[in-house]
BAMAR-377878 format. One line per field, with one value per residue (C-alpha): x, y, z. Coordinates in steps of 0.1 Angstrom, whole numbers, always signed. Layout:
N
c1 X ... .
c2 Y ... .
c3 Z ... .
***
This chain:
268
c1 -1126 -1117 -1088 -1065 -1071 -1033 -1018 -992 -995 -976 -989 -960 -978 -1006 -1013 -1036 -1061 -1059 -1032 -1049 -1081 -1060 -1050 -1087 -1097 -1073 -1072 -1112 -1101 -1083 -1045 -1016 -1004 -975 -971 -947 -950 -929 -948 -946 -979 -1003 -988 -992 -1027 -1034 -1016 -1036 -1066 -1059 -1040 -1054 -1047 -1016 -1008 -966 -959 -928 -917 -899 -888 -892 -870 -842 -829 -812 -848 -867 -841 -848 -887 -888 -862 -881 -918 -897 -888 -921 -942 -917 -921 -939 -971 -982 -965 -986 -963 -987 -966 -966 -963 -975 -966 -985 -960 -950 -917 -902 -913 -898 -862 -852 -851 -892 -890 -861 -883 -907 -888 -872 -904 -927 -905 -876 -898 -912 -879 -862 -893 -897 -863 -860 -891 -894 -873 -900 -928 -913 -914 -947 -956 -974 -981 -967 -985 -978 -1007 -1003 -1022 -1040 -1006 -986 -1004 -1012 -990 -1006 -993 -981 -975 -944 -926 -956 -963 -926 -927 -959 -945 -914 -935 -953 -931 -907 -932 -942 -904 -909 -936 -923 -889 -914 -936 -924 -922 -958 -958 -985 -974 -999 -1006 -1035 -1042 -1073 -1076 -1091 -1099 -1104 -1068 -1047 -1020 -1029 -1032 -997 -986 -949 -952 -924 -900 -906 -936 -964 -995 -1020 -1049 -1066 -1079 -1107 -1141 -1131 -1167 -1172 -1144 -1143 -1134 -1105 -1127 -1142 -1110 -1091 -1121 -1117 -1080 -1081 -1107 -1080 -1055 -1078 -1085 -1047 -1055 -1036 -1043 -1071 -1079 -1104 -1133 -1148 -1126 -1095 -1109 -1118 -1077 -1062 -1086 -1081 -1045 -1043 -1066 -1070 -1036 -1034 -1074 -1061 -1036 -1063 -1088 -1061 -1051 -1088 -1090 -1060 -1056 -1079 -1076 -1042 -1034 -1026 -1050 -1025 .
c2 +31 +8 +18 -6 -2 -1 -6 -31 -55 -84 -116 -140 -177 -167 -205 -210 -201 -163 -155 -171 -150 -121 -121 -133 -101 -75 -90 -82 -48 -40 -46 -56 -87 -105 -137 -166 -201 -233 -258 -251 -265 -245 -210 -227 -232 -196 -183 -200 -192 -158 -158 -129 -103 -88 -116 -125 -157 -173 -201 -189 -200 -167 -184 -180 -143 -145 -159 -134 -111 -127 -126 -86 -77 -98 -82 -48 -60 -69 -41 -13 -10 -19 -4 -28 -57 -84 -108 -138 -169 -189 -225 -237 -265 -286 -304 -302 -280 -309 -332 -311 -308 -277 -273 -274 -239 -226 -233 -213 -182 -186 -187 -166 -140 -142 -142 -113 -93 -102 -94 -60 -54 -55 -41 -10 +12 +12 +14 +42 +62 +53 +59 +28 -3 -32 -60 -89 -117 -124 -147 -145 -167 -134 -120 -156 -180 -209 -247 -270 -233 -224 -224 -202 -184 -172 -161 -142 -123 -116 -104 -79 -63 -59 -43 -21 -8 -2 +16 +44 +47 +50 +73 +105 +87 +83 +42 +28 -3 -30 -65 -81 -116 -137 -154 -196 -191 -218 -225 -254 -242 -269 -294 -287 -279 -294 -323 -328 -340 -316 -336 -322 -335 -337 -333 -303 -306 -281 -283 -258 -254 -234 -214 -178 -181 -173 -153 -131 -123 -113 -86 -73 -76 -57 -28 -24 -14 +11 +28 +24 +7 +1 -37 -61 -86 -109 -131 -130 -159 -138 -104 -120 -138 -105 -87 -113 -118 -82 -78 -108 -124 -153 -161 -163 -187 -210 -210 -217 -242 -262 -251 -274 -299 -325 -355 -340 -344 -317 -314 -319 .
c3 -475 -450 -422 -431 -471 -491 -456 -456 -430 -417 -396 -385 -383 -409 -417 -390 -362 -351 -377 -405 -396 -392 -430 -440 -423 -437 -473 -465 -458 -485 -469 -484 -461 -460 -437 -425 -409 -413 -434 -471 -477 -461 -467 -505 -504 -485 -516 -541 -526 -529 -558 -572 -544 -529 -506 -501 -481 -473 -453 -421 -383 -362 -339 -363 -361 -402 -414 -397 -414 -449 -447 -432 -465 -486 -476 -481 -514 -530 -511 -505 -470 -435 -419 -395 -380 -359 -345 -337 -345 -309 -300 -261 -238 -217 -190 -152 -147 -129 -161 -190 -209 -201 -244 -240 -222 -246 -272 -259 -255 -289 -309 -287 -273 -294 -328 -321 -310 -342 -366 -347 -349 -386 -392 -369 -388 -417 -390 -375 -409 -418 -375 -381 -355 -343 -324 -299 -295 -261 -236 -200 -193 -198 -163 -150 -145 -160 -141 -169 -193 -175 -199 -223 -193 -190 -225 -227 -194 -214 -244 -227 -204 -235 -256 -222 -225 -267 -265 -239 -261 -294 -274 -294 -328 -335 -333 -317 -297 -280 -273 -270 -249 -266 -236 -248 -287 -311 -326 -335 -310 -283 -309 -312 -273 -270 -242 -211 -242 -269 -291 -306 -277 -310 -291 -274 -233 -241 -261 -288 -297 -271 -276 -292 -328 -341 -365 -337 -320 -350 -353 -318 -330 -357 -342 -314 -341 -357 -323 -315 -279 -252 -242 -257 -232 -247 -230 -200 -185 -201 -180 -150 -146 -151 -126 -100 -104 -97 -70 -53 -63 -37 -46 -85 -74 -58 -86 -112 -95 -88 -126 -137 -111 -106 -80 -78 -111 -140 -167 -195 .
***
């Protein structure tokens, strides 16, 4: 019997990359899931691909705190309560500070920060009875600023040091709190990076092929539950930004920045 076997899990932005991986990975297991994501047509074809196991999908915006309410109640509803939540649902940016509406970085903070606050919100009373988990899919940009991310970066810091605070207020309940940062993993999330103006870029600046797959890291992901870690840093590029921003902080700053500037310009 597998770990997460009858447990009832739920994976904000389960339509794609890590989140889509996520549920093929549990449902694998044995898990009940439940998942959200804004476009009707692919949580429609996850469900009718798995139409014949305990799957519940609805169409959400984490950014909106009454919809976040509405899909937590309704997951409640069809499963009777919540053992795991993995807030994954994330959008990125790829634009200059000086070159973006100031609505590109609130955007950020609404979905990525603000997502998870109001899913955990709603569903940490059931976690706290069942002493379960909850989850925040982070990024290297929550330790490293990340030129052209300001805007992600900012929101992965948030994440992170607000999920540092819930875990020491939680630490007598039983629930396990972590986040884990994939570091570069195949996902569609650059495809859909918000430019200066808020538009979808609809290309990625990095092969993916030689990416980690989304399939791998939800693994490590979901391994890191079971053993109730701390932190799940992921890649050798991932591990290596964290140690040097924390050892050699002003030689971090230097390499990121040969990393993403070339001939002076950003690598958008």
């Amino acid at each position: 019997m597998s770990f997460f076997t009858d447990k009832i899990v739920i994976v904000t932005g389960g339509s794609d990359g890590i989140g889509r991986a996520l549920i093929d990975g549990l449902i694998g297991a044995g898990a009940k899931v439940a998942t959200c994501g804004r476009q009707y047509d692919k949580l429609y074809a996850l469900q009718m691909e798995y139409s014949q196991v305990m799957l519940h999908t609805m169409v959400c915006d984490v950014s909106h705190e009454e919809e976040c309410k509405r899909f937590i109640r309704s997951t409640v509803d069809t499963f009777g309560t919540i053992d795991i939540l993995i807030n994954n649902a994330g959008i990125s940016m790829r634009s200059l500070f000086d070159e973006a509406d100031t609505n590109v970085i609130r955007q950020m903070m609404d979905v990525n920060f603000m997502g998870a606050v109001y899913c955990t919100k709603f569903a940490l009373p059931y976690i706290v009875k069942q002493k379960g988990t909850v989850v925040g899919v982070s990024s290297t940009a929550g330790y490293q600023g990340l030129p052209g991310r300001s805007g992600y970066s900012a929101s992965k810091f948030a994440l992170q040091g607000w999920l540092e605070a819930l875990r020491i207020e939680l630490m007598d309940s039983g629930v396990h709190v972590m986040w884990v940062s994939p570091g570069f993993t195949t996902s569609n999330i650059r495809n859909t990076a918000l430019n200066g103006r808020g538009v979808g870029q609809g290309e990625s600046p990095l092969d993916e092929s030689k990416l980690m797959s989304a399939e791998t890291c939800a693994r490590y992901i979901l391994s890191a539950i079971e053993k109730r870690k701390r932190v799940l840093v992921l890649t050798f590029t991932g591990k290596l930004t964290v140690f040097m921003n924390r050892f050699f902080p002003s030689l971090a700053d230097k390499l990121v920045h040969r990393y993403y500037f070339k001939n002076g310009e950003l690598i958008k």
